[in-house]
C-alpha positions as CSV (number, residue, x, y, z in Angstrom):
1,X,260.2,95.1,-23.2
2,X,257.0,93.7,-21.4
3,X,254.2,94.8,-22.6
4,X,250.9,94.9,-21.3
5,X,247.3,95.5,-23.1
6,X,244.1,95.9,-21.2
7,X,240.3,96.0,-22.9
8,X,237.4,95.6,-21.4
9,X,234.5,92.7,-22.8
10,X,232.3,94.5,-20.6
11,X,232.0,96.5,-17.6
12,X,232.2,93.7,-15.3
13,X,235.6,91.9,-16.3
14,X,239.0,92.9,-17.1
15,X,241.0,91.8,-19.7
16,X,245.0,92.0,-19.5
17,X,247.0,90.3,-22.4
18,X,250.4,89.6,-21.5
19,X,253.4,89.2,-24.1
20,X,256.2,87.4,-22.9
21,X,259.1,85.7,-24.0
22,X,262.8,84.1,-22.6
23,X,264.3,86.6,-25.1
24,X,262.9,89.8,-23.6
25,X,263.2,88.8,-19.9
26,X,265.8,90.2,-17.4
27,X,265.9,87.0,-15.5
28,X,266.3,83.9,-17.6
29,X,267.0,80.5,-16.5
30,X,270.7,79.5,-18.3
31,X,269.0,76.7,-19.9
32,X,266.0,79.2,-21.1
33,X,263.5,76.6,-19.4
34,X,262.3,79.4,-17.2
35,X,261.8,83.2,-17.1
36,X,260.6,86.1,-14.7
37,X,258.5,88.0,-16.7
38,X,257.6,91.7,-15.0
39,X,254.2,93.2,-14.7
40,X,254.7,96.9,-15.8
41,X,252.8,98.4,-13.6
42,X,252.1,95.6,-11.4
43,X,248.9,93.9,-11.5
44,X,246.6,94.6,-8.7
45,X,243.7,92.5,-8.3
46,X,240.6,94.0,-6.2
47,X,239.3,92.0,-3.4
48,X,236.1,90.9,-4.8
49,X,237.3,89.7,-8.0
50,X,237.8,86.2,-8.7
51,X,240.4,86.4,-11.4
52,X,241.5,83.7,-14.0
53,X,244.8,83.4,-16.4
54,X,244.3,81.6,-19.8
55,X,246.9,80.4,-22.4
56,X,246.1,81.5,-25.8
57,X,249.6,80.9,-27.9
58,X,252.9,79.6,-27.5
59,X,255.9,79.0,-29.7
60,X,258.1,76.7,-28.9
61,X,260.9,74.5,-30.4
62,X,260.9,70.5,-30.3
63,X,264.4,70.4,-29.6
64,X,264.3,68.3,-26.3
65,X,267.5,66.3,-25.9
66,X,267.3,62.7,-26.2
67,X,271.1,62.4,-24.3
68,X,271.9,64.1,-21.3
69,X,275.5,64.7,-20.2
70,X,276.2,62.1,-17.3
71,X,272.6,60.5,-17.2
72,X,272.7,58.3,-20.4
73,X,275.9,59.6,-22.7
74,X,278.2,56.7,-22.4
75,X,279.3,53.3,-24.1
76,X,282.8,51.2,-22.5
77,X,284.4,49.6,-25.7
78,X,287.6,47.1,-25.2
79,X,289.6,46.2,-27.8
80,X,292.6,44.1,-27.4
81,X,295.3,45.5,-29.2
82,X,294.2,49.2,-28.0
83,X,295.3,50.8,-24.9
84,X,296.6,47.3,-23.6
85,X,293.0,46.2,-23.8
86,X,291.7,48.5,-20.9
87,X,287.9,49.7,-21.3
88,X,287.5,52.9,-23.8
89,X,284.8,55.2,-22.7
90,X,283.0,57.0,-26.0
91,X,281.2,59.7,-24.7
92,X,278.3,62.4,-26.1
93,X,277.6,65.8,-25.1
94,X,273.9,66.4,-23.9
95,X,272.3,67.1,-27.5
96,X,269.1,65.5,-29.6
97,X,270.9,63.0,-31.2
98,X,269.6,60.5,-34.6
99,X,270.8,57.3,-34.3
100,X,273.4,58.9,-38.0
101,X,274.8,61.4,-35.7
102,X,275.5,59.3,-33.0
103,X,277.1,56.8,-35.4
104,X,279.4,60.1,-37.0
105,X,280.7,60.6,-33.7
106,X,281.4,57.0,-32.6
107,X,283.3,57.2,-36.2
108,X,285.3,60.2,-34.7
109,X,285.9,58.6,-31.5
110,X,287.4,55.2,-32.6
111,X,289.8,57.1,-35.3
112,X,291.2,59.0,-32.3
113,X,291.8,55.4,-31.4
114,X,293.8,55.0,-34.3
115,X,291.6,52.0,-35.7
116,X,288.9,52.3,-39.0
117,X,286.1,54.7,-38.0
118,X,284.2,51.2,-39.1
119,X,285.1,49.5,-37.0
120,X,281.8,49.8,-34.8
121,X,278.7,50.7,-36.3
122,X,275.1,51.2,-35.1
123,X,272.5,50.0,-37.5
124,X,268.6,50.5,-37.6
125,X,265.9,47.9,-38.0
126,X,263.4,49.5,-39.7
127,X,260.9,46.5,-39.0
128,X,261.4,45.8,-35.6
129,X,262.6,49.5,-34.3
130,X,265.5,47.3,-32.8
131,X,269.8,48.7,-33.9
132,X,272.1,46.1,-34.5
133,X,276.0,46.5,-32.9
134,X,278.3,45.1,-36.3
135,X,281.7,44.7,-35.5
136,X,284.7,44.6,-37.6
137,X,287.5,43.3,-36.0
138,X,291.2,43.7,-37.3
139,X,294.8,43.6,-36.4
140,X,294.4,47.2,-35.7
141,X,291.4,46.1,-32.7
142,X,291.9,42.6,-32.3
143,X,288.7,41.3,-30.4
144,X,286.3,44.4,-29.6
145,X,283.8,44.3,-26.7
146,X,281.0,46.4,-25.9
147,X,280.5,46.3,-22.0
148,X,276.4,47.0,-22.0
149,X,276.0,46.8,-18.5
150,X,278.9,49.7,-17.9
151,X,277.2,51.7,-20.9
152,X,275.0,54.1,-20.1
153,X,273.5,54.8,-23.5
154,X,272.5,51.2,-23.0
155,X,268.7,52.0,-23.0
156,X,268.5,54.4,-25.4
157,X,269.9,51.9,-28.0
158,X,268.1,49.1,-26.8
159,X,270.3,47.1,-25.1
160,X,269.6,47.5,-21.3
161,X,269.9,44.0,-19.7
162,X,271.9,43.2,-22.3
163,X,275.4,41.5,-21.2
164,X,278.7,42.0,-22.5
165,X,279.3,41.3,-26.4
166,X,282.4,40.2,-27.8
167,X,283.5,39.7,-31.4
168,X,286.2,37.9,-32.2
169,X,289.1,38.9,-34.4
170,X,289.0,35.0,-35.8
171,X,285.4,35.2,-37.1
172,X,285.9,39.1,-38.6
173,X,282.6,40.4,-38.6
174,X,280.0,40.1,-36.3
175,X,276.7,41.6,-35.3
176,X,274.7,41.1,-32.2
177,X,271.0,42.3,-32.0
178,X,269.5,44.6,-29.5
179,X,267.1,42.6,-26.9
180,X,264.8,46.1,-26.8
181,X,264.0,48.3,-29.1
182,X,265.4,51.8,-29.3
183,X,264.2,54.9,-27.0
184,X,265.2,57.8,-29.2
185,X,262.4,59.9,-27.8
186,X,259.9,59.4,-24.4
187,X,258.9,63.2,-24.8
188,X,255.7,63.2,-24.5
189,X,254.5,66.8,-23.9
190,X,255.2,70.3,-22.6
191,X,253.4,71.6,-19.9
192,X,253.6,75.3,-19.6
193,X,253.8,76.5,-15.7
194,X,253.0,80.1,-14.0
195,X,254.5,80.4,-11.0
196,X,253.7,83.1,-8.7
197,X,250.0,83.5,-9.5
198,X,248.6,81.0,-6.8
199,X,247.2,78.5,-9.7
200,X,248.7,75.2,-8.0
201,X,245.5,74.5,-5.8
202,X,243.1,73.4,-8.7
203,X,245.3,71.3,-10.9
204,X,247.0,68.4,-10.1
205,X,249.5,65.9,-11.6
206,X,249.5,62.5,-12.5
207,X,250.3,61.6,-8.5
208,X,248.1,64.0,-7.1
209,X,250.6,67.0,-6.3
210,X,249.7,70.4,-7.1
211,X,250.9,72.2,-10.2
212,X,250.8,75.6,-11.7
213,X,250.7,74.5,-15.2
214,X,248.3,76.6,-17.5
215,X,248.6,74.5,-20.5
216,X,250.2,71.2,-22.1
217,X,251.4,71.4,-25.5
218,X,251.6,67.8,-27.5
219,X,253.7,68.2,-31.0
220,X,251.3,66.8,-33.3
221,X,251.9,68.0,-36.4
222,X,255.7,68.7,-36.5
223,X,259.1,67.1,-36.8
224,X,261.7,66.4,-34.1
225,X,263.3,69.9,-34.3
226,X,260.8,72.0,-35.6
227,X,259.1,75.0,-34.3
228,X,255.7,74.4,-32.7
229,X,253.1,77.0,-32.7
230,X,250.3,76.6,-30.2
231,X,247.1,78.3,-30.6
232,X,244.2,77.0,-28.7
233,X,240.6,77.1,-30.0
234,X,239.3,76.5,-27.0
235,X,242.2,77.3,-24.1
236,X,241.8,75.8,-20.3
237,X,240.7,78.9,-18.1
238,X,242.7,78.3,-14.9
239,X,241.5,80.1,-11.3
240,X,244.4,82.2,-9.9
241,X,243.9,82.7,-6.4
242,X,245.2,86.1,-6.0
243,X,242.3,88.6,-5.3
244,X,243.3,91.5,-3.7
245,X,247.0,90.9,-3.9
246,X,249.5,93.3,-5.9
247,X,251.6,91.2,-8.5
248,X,255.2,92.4,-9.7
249,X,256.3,89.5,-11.4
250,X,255.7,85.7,-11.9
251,X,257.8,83.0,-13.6
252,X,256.8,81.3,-16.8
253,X,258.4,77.5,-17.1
254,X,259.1,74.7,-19.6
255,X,258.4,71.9,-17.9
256,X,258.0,68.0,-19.2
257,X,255.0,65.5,-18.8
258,X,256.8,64.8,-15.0
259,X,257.1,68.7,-14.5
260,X,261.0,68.5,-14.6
261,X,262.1,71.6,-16.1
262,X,262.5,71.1,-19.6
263,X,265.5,72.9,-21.4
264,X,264.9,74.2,-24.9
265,X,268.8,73.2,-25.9
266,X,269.1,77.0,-26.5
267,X,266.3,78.5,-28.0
268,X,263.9,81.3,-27.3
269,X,260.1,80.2,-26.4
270,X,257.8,82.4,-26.4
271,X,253.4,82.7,-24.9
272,X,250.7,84.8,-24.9
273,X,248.2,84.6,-21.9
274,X,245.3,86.2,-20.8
275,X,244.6,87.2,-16.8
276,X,240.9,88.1,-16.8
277,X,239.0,89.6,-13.5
């Protein structure tokens, strides 16, 4: 249910708090980055008003994934004695992955190549933020390659640039270092947008286009994960250029810091704004 409540500071402006929320909207986005949210009864702005919206809390998981179906989920593994040596594609579904997880699924993956779930593992440099590829090669493998350069989780783990690395059956074990460091996580910030209220024309973006974001939310003070609960002591009061229109709905959006709709892998998110007049 929208729900709308209206006081009054004075007798010169209008105060209308809105409540809205992906869970309680009619039209949501599948991905929940964006949602209609209704204006019950519309909002009518007079003509000689100059109104402004404000955003005074959010809630919002930190959930944005880090590997995205068919954009950076892959890594081409050869082994000799598997599949006649032909290339082995382990694959992730879009999630937000740790560098563990991603190793308990590669641990999955080369079992259902009937070889020990060991026999590739992903380890973490603490002191350089750099993983290290360790091989364990075995009659089962024979020599195992990683193809870098046909792997597209190459950049996350550090290794874009990187060529092709083979370790031999003869020599056992063998580890080769990552050139780059990991990217686990580039998100930098959500930037909450209102779409429908004319707010584009006074904010801009990092390459001069115009935006109608209301607010960007940084997670500070939480974990990967976690829930983050904006309040603003002092939130931006954005023109919206909208006097005497009628308003029956706008759209609310999760966007990221290049105002790509952001999805929330799921969850609910959740604001409270104020349009003042």
């Amino acid at each position: 249910m929208n729900i709308l409540l209206c006081n009054y500071k004075d007798m010169a402006e209008k105060r209308i708090t809105i409540f809205a929320s992906s869970a309680s909207s009619t039209s949501v986005s599948a991905d929940k980055s964006n949602f209609v949210y209704t204006f019950n009864p519309p909002l009518q702005i007079p003509k000689d008003k100059n109104p402004h919206i404000e955003l005074v809390g959010c809630e919002v998981y930190w959930n944005v994934p880090n590997i995205n179906l068919g954009v950076n989920n892959t890594m081409e593994i050869t082994m000799t004695n598997v599949n006649g040596g032909s290339p082995n594609v382990f694959t992730l579904e879009t999630g937000l992955y740790s560098l563990s997880a991603i190793n308990q699924a590669l641990q999955t993956f080369l079992h259902s190549l009937n070889v020990s779930s060991d026999s590739i593992e992903l380890i973490g440099q603490s002191a350089t933020s750099k993983i290290l590829a360790h091989c364990r090669c075995t009659s089962q493998t024979g020599n195992i390659s990683i193809n870098w350069s046909n792997s597209t989780l190459s950049t996350l783990l550090g290794f874009d640039g990187a060529s092709t690395f083979t370790a031999l059956l003869s020599n056992g074990e063998t580890s080769v270092l990552a050139p780059n460091i990991a990217v686990f996580n580039t998100f930098r910030h959500y930037c909450i947008e209102a779409r429908g209220l004319n707010i584009g024309s006074h904010l801009y973006n990092e390459v001069g286009r115009n935006k109608p974001v209301i607010a960007a939310i940084i997670p500070a003070d939480v974990s990967v994960g976690e829930r983050i609960i904006y309040e603003p002591i002092n939130p931006l009061i954005i023109p919206c250029e909208i006097s005497g229109q009628t308003i029956s709905h706008c759209t609310f959006a999760l966007t990221n810091a290049e105002h790509i709709l952001q999805t929330t892998s799921g969850e609910d998110w959740s604001l409270r704004c104020v349009i003042s007049y």
